[in-house]
N, CA, C and O atoms as a Tripos MOL2 file, in Angstrom:
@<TRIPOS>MOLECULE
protein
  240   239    60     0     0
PROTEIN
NO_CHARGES

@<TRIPOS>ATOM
      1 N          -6.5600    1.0970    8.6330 N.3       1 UNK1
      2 CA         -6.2250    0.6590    7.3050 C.3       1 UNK1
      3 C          -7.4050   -0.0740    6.6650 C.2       1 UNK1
      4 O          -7.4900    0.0890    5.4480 O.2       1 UNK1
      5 N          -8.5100   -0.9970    7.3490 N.am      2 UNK2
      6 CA         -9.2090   -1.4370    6.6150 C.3       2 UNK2
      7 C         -10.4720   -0.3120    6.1400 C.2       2 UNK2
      8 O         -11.2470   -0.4440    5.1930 O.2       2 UNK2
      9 N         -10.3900    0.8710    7.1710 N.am      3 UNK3
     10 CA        -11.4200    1.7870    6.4000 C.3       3 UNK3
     11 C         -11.1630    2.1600    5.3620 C.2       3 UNK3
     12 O         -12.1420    2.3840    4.6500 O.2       3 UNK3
     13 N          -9.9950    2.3730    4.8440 N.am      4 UNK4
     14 CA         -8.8290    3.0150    3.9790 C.3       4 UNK4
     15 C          -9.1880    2.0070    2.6170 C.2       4 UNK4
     16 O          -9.5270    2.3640    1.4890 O.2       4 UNK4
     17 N          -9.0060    0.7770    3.0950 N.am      5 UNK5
     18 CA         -9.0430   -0.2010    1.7400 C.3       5 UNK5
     19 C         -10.7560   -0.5740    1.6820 C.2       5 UNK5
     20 O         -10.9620   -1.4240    0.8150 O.2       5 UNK5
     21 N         -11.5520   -0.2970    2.1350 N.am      6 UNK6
     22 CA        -12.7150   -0.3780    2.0770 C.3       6 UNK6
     23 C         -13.3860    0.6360    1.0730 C.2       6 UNK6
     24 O         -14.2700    0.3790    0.2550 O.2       6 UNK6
     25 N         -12.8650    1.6590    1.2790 N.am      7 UNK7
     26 CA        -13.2050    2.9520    0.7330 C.3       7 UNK7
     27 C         -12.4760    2.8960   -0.8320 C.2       7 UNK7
     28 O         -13.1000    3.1270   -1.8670 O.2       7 UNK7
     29 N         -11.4450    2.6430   -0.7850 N.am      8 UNK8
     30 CA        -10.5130    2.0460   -2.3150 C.3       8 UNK8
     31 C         -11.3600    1.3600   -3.1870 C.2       8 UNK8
     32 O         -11.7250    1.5560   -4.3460 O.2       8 UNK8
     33 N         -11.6210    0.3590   -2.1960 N.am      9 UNK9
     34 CA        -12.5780   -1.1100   -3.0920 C.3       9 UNK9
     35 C         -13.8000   -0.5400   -3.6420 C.2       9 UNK9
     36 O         -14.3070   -0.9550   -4.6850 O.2       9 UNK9
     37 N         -14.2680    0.4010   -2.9480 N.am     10 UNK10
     38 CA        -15.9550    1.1010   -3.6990 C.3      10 UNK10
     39 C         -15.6180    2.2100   -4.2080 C.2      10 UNK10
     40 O         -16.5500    2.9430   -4.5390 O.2      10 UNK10
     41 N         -13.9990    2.7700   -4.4750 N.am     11 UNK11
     42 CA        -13.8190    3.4090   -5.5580 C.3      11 UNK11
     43 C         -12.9520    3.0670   -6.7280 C.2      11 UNK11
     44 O         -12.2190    3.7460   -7.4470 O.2      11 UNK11
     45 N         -13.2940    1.7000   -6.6880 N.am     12 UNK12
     46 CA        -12.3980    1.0390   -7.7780 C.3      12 UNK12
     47 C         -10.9610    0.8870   -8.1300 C.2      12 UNK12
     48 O         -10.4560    0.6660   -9.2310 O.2      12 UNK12
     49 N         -10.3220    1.0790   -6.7800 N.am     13 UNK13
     50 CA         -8.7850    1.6280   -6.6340 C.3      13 UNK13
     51 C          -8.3600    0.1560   -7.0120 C.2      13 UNK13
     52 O          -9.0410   -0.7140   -6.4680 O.2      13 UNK13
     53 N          -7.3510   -0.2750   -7.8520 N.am     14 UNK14
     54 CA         -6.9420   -1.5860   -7.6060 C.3      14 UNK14
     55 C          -6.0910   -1.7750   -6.5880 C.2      14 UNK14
     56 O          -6.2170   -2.7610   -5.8630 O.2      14 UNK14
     57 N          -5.2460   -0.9840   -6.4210 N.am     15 UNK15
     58 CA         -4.1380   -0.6910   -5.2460 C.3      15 UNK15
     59 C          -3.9470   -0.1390   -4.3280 C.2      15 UNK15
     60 O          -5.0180    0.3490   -3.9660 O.2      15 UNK15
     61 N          -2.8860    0.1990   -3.4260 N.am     16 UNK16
     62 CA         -2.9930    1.0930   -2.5130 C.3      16 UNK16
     63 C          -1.2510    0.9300   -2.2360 C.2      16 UNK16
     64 O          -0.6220   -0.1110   -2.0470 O.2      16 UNK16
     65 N          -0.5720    2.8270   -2.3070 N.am     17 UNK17
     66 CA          0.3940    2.4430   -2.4950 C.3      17 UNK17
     67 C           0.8200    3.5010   -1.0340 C.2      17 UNK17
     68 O           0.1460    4.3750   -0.4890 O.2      17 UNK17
     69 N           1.7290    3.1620   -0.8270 N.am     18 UNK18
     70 CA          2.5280    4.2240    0.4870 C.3      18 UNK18
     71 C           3.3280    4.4530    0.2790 C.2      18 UNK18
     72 O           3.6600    3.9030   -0.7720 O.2      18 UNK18
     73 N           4.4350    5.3640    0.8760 N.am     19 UNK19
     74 CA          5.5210    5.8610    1.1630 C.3      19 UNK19
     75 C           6.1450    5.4270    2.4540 C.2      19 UNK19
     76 O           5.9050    5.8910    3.5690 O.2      19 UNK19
     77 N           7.0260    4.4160    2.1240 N.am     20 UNK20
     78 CA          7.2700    4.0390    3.8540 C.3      20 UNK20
     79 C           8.7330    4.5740    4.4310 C.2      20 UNK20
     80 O           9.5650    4.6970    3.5320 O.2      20 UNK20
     81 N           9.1670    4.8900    5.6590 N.am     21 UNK21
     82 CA          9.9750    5.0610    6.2520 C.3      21 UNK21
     83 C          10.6900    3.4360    6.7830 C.2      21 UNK21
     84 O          10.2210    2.4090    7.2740 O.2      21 UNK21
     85 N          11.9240    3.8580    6.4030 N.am     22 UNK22
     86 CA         13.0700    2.3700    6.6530 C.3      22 UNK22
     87 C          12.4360    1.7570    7.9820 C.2      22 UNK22
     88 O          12.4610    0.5610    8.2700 O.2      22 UNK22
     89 N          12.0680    2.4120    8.4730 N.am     23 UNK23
     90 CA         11.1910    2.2380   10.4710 C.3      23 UNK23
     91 C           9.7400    1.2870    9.9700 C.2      23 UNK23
     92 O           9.3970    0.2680   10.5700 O.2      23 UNK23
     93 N           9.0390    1.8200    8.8290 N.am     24 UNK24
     94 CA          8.1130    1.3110    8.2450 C.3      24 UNK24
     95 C           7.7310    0.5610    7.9180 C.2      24 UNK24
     96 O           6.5330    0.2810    7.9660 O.2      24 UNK24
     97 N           9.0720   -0.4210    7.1940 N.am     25 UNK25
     98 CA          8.6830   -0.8850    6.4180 C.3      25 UNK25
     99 C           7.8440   -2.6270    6.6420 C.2      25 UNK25
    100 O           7.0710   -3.3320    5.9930 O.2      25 UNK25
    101 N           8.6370   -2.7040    8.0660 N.am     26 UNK26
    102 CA          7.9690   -4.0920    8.4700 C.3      26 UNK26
    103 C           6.5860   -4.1440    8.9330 C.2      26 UNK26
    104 O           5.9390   -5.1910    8.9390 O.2      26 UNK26
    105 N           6.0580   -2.8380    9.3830 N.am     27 UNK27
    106 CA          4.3790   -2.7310    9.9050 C.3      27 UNK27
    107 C           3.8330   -2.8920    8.5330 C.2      27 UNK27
    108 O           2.8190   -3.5460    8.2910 O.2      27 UNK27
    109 N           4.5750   -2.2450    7.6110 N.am     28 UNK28
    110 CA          3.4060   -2.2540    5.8200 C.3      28 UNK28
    111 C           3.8150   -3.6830    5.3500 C.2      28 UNK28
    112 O           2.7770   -4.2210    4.9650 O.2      28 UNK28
    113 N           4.5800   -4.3020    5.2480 N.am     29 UNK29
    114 CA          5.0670   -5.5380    4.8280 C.3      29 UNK29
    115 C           3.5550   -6.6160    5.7170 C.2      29 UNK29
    116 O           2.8620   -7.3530    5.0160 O.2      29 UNK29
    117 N           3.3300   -6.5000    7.1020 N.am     30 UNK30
    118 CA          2.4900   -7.5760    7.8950 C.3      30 UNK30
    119 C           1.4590   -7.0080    7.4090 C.2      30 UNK30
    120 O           0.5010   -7.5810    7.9280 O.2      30 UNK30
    121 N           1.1150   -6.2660    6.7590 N.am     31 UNK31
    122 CA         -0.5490   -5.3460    5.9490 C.3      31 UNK31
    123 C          -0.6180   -5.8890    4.3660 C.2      31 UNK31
    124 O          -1.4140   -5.6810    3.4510 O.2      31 UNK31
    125 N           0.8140   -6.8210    4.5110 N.am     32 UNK32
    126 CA          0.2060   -7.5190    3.0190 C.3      32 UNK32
    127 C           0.9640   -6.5070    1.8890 C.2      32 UNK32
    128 O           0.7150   -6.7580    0.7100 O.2      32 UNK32
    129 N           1.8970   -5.3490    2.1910 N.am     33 UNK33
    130 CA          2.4620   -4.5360    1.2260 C.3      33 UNK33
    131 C           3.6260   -5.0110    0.7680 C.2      33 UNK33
    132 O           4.2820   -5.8890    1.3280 O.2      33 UNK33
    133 N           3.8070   -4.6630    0.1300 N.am     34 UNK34
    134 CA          5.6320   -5.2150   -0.9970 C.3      34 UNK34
    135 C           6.3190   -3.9060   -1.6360 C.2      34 UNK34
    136 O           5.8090   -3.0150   -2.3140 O.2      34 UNK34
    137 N           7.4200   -4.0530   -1.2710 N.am     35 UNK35
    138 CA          8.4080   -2.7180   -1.7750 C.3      35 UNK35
    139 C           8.4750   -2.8100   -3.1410 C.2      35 UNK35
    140 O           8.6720   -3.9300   -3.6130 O.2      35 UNK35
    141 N           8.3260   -1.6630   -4.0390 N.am     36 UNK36
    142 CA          7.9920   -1.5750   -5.4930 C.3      36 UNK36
    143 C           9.1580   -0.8140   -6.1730 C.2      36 UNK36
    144 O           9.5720   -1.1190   -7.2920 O.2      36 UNK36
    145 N           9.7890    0.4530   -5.2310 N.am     37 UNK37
    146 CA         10.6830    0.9850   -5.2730 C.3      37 UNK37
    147 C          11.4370    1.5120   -4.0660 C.2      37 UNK37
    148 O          11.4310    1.2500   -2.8630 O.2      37 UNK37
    149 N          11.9560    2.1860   -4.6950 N.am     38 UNK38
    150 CA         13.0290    3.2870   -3.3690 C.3      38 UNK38
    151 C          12.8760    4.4600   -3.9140 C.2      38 UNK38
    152 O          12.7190    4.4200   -5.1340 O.2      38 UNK38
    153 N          12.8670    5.6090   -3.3770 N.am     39 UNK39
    154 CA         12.6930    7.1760   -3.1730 C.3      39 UNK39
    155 C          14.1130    7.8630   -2.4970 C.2      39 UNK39
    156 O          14.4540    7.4330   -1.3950 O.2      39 UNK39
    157 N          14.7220    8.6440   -2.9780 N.am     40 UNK40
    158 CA         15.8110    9.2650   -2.1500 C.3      40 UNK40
    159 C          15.7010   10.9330   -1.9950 C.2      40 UNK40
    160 O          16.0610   11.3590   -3.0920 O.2      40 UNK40
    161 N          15.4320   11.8500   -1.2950 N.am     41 UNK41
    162 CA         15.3320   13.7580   -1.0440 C.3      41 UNK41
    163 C          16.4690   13.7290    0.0210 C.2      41 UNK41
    164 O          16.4340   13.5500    1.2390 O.2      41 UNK41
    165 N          17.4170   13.9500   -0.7870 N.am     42 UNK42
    166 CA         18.7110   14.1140   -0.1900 C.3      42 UNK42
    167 C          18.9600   12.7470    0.2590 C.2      42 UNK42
    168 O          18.7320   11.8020   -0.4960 O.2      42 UNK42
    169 N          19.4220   12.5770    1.4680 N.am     43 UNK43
    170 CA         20.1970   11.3460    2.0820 C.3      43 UNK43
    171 C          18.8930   10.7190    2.7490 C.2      43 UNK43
    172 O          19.1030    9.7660    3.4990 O.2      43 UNK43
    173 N          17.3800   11.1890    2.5520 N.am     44 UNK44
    174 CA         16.4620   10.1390    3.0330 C.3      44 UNK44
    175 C          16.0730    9.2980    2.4080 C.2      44 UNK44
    176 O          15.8560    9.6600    1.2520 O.2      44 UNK44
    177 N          15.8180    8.0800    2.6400 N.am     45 UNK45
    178 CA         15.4690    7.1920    1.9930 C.3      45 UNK45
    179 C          13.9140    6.6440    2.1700 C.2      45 UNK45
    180 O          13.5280    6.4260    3.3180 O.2      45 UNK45
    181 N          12.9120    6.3910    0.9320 N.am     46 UNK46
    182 CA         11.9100    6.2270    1.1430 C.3      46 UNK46
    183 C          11.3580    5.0670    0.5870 C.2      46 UNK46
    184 O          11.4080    5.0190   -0.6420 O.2      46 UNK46
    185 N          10.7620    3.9670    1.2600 N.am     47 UNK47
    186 CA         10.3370    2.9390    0.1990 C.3      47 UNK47
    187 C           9.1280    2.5940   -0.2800 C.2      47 UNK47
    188 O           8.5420    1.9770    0.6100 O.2      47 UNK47
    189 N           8.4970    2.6830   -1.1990 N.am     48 UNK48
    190 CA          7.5440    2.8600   -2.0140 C.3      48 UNK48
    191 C           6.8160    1.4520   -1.7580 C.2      48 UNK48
    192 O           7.4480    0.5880   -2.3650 O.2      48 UNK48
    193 N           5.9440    1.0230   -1.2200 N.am     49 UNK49
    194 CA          5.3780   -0.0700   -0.7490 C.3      49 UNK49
    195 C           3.6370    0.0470   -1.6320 C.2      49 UNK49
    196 O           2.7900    0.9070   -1.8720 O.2      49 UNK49
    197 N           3.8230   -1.1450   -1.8180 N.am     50 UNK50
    198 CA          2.0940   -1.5130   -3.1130 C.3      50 UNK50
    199 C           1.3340   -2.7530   -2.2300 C.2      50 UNK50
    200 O           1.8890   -3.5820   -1.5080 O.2      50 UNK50
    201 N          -0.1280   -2.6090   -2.5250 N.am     51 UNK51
    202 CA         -0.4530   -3.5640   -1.8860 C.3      51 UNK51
    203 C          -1.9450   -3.8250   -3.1180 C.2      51 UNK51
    204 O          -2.7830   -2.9470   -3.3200 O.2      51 UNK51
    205 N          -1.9600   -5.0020   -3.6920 N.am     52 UNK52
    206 CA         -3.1950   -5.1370   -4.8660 C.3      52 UNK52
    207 C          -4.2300   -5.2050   -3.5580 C.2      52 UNK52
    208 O          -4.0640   -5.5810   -2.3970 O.2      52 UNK52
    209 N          -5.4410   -4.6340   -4.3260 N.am     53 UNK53
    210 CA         -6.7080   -5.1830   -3.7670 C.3      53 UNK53
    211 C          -7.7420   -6.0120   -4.2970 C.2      53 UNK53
    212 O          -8.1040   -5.9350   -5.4710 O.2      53 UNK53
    213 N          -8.2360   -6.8220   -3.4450 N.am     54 UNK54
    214 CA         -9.3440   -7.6480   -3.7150 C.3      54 UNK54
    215 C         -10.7240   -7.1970   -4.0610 C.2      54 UNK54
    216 O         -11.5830   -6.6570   -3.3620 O.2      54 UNK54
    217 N         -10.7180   -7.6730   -5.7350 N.am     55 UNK55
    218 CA        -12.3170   -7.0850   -5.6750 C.3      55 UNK55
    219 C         -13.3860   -8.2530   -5.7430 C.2      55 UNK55
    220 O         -13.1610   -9.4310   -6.0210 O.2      55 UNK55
    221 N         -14.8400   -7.5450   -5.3620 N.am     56 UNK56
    222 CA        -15.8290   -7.9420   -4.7760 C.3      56 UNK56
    223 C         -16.3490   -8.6060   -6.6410 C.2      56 UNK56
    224 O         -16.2070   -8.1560   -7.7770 O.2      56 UNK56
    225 N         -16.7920   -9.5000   -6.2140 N.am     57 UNK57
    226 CA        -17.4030  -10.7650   -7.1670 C.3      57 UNK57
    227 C         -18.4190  -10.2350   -7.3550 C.2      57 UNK57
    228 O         -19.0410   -9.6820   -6.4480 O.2      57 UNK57
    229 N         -18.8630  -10.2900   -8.7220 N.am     58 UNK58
    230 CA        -20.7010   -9.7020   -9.1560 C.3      58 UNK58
    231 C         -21.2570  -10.5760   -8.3890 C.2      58 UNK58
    232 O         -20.8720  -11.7440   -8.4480 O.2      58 UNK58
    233 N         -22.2820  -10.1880   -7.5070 N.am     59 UNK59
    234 CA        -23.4070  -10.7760   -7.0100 C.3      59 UNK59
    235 C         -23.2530  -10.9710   -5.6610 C.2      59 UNK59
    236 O         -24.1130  -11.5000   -4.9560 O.2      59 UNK59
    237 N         -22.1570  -10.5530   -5.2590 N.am     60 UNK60
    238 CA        -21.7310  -10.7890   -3.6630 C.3      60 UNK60
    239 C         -22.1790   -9.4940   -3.0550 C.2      60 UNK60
    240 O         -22.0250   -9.2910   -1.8510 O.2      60 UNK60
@<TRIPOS>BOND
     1     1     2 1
     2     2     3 1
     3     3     4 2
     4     3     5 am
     5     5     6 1
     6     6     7 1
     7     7     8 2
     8     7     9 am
     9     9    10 1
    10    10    11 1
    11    11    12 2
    12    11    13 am
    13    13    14 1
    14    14    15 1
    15    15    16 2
    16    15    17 am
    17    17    18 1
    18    18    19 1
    19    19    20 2
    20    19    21 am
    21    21    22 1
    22    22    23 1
    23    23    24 2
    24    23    25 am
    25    25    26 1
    26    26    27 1
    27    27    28 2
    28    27    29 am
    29    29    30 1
    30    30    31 1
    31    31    32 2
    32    31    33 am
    33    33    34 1
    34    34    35 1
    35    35    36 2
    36    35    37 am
    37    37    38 1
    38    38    39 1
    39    39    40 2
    40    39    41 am
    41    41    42 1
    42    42    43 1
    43    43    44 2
    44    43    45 am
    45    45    46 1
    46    46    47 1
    47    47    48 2
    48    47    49 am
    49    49    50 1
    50    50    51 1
    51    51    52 2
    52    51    53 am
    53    53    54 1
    54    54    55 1
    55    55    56 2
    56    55    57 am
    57    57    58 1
    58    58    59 1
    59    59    60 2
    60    59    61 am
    61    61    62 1
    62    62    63 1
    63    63    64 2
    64    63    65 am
    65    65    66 1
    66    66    67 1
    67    67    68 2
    68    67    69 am
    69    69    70 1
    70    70    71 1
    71    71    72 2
    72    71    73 am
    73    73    74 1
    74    74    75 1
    75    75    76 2
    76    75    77 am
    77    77    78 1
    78    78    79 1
    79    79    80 2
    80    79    81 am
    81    81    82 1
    82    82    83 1
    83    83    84 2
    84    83    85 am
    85    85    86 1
    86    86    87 1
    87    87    88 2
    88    87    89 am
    89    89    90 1
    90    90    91 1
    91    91    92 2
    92    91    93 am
    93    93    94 1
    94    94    95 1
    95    95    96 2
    96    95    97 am
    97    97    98 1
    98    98    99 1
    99    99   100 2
   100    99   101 am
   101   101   102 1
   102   102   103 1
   103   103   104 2
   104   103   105 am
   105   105   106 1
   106   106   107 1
   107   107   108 2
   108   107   109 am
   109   109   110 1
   110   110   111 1
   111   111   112 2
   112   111   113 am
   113   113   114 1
   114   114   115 1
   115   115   116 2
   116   115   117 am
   117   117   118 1
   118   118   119 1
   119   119   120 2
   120   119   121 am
   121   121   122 1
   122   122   123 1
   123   123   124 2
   124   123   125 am
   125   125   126 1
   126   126   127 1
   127   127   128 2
   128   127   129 am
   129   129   130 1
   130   130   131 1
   131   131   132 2
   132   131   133 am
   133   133   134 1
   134   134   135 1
   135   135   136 2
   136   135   137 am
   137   137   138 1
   138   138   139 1
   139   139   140 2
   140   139   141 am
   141   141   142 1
   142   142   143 1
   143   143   144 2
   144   143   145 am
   145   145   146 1
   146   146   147 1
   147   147   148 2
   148   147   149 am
   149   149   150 1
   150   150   151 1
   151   151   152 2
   152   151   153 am
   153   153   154 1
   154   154   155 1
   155   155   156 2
   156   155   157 am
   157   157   158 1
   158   158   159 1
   159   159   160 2
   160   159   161 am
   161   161   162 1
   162   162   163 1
   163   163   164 2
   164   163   165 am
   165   165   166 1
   166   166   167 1
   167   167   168 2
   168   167   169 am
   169   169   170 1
   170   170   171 1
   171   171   172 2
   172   171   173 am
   173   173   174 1
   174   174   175 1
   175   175   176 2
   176   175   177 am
   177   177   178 1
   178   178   179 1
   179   179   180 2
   180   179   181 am
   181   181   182 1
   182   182   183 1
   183   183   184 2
   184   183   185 am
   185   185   186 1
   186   186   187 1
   187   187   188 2
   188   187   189 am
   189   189   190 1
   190   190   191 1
   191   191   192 2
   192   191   193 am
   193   193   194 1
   194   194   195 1
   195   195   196 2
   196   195   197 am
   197   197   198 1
   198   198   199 1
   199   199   200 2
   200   199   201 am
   201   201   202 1
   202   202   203 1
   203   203   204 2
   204   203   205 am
   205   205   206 1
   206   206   207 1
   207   207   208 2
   208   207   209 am
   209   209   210 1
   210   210   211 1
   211   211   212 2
   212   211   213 am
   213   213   214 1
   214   214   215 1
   215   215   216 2
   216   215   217 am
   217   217   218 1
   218   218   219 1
   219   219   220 2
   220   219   221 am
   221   221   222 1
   222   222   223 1
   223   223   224 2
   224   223   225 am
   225   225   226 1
   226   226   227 1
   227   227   228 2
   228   227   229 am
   229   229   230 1
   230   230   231 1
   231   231   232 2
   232   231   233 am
   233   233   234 1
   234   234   235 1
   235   235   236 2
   236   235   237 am
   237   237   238 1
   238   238   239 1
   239   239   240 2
@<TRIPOS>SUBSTRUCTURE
     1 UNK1         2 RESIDUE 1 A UNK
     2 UNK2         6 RESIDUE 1 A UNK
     3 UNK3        10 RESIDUE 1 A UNK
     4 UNK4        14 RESIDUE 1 A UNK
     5 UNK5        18 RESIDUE 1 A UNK
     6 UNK6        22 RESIDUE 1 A UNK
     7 UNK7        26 RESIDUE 1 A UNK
     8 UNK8        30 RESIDUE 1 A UNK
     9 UNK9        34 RESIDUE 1 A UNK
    10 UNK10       38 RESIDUE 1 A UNK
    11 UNK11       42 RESIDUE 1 A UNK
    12 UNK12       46 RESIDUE 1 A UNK
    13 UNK13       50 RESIDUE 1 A UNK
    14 UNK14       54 RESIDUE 1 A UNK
    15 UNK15       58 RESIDUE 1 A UNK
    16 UNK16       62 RESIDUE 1 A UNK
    17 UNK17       66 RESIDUE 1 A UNK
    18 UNK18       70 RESIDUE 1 A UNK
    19 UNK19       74 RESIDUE 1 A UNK
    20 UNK20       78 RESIDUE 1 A UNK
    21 UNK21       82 RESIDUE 1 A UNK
    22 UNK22       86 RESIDUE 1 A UNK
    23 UNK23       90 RESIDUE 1 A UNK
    24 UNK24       94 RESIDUE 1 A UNK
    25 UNK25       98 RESIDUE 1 A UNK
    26 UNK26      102 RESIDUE 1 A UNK
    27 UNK27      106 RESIDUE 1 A UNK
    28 UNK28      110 RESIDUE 1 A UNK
    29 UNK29      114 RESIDUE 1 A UNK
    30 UNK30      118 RESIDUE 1 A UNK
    31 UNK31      122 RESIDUE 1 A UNK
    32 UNK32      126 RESIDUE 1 A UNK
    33 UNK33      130 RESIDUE 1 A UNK
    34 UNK34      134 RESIDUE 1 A UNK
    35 UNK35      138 RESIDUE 1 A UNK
    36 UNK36      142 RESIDUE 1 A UNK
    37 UNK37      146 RESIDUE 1 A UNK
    38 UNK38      150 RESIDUE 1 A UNK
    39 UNK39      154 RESIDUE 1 A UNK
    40 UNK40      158 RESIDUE 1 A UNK
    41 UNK41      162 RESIDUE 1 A UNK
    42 UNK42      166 RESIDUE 1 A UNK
    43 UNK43      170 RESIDUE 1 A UNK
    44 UNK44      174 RESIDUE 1 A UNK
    45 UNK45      178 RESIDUE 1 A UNK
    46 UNK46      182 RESIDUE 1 A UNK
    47 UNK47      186 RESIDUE 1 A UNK
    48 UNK48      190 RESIDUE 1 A UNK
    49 UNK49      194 RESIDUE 1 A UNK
    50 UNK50      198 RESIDUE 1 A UNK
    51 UNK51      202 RESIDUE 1 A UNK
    52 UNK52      206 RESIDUE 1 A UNK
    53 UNK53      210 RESIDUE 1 A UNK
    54 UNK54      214 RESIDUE 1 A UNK
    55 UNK55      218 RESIDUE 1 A UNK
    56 UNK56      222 RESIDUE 1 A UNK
    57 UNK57      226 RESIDUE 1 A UNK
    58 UNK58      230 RESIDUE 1 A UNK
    59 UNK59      234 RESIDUE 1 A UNK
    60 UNK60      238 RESIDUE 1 A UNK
């Protein structure tokens, strides 16, 4: 995950959003993510997890 948000940050991503499984949702929650929505394809349920990113300060 930090290659993931590394790669975001030097493409100007402000965010980074997932698709989590109900099983999911507590590993993306300790990564600093927050449920934004819910998703339903038939009787599955999916929760839409956001996480802002930190950007780098001019001159750093």
């Amino acid at each position: 995950m930090a290659a993931v948000e590394m790669e975001a940050v030097e493409q100007e991503i402000a965010a980074l959003t997932v698709p989590s499984s109900v099983t999911a949702e507590k590993f993306y929650a300790k990564l600093g993510f927050t449920a934004v929505r819910e998703s339903y394809h038939g009787d599955e349920r999916t929760i839409i997890m956001e996480r802002a990113l930190l950007r780098p300060t001019k001159g750093a």
